[in-house]
N, C-alpha and C positions, 0 to 999 in steps of 0.2 A: 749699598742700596740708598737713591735717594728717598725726600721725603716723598714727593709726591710719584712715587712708583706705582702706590698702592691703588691710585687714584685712577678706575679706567673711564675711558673715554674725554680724557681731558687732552687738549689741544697743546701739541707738541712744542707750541714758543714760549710758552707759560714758563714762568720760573717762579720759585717759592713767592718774592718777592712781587713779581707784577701781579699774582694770580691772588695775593694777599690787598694788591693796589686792584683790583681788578671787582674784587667780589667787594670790598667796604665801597666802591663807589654807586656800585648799583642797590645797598643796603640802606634800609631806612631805619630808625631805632623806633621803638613803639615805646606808650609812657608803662608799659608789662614788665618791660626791660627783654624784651629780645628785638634781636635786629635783625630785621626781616631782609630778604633778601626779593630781587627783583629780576626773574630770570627770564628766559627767552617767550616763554607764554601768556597768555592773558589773564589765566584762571589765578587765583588767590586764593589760598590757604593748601596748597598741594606742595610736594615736593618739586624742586625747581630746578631744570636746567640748565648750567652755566659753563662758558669756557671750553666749548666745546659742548661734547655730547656727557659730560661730568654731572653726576648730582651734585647742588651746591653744597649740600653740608656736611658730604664727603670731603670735599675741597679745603671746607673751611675748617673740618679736622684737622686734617692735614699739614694744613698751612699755620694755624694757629695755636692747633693742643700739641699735636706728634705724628709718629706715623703710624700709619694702618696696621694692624697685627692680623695675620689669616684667620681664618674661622668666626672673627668679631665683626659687628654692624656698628655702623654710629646710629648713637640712639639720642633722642628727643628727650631731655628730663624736662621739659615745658608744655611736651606733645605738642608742638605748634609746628608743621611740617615744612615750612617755611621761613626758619629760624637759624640763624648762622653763630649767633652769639655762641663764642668757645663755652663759655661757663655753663650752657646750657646742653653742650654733645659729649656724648660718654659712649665709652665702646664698651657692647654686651653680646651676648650669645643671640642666635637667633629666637629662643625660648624667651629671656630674658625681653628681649626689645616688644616681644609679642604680649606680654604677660602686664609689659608698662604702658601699652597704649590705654588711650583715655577713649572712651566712647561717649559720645553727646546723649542727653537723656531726653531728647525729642529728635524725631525724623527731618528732612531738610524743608516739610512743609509743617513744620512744628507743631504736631500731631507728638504726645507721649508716648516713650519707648517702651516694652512690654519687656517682662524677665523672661529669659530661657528658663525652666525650674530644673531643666537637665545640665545646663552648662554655669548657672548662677548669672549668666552676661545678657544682655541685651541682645530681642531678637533682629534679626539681619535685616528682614520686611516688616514694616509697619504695617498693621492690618487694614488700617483705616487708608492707608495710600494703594494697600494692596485690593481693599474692595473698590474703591472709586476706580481704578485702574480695568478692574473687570465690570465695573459699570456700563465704563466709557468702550469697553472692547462690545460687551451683549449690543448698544445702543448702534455702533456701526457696523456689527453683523447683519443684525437685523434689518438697518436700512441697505444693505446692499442685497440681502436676500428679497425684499420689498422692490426696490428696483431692477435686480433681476428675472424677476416675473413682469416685465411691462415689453412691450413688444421692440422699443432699444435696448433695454436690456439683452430679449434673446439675439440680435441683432448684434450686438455687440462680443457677445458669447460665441456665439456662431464665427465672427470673425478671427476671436483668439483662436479657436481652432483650428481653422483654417492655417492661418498664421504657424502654429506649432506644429502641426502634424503635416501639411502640405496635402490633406486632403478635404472633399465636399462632405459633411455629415450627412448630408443627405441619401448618400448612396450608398 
């Protein structure tokens, strides 16, 4: 069995060797000391696709530490999801890899995370993003029930129906 067996969705001309030349080219080092990798999307700080349809830090296991053993994940001892440095991938159980992730202690609009008191972890929705969210929902209900009662409106209503059912409300 080769190394890179373990490795699905990686592109069949790769060889340990190019797929090692492959992933350090598209990698950056950060002054953290991991080295970020730069995969086929735009988004940053995610897990990355490379070399095909391969996660990158699957690969760079692979290529770098050893080979994949069934049942095991490579795991992030940096949490940085975009991180290829060998020294920072280790292979764990699926419990394990779940139990090490780092959670941020504010929401993405940096609003402070609240504790579960049932799970001791950080809750999932931020309240503060989860009110202004249904703020913003009552404020366009309301304007569309507001412009639904104007004479385009019914007008307009009238024509969906038309539209979906194929026939006159009026009759």
């Amino acid at each position: 069995m080769g190394v890179l067996d373990g490795v699905t969705g990686l592109s069949r001309h790769f060889t340990p060797e190019s797929l090692a030349e492959h992933l350090l080219s598209r990698a950056t080092p950060n002054p953290d000391g991991c080295l970020i990798v730069r995969g086929y999307g735009s988004q940053r700080g995610v897990h990355q696709k490379i070399a095909g349809r391969a996660w990158a830090h699957i690969a760079a296991y692979a290529v770098f530490v050893g080979p994949l053993e069934p049942g095991l994940q490579v795991d992030h001892t940096c949490g940085v999801k975009d991180c290829i440095e060998p020294t920072h991938l280790r292979l764990a159980t699926h419990a394990e890899n779940c139990r090490s992730r780092t959670q941020p202690d504010t929401c993405r609009n940096g609003h402070p995370r609240e504790v579960n008191p049932a799970t001791g972890r950080y809750r999932r929705v931020c309240r503060a993003c989860n009110a202004d969210a249904q703020r913003r929902w009552r404020v366009r209900e309301a304007e569309e029930r507001r412009l639904s009662q104007t004479p385009e409106g019914i007008a307009a209503a009238v024509e969906r129906y038309r539209s979906v059912s194929g026939r006159d409300p009026g009759r």
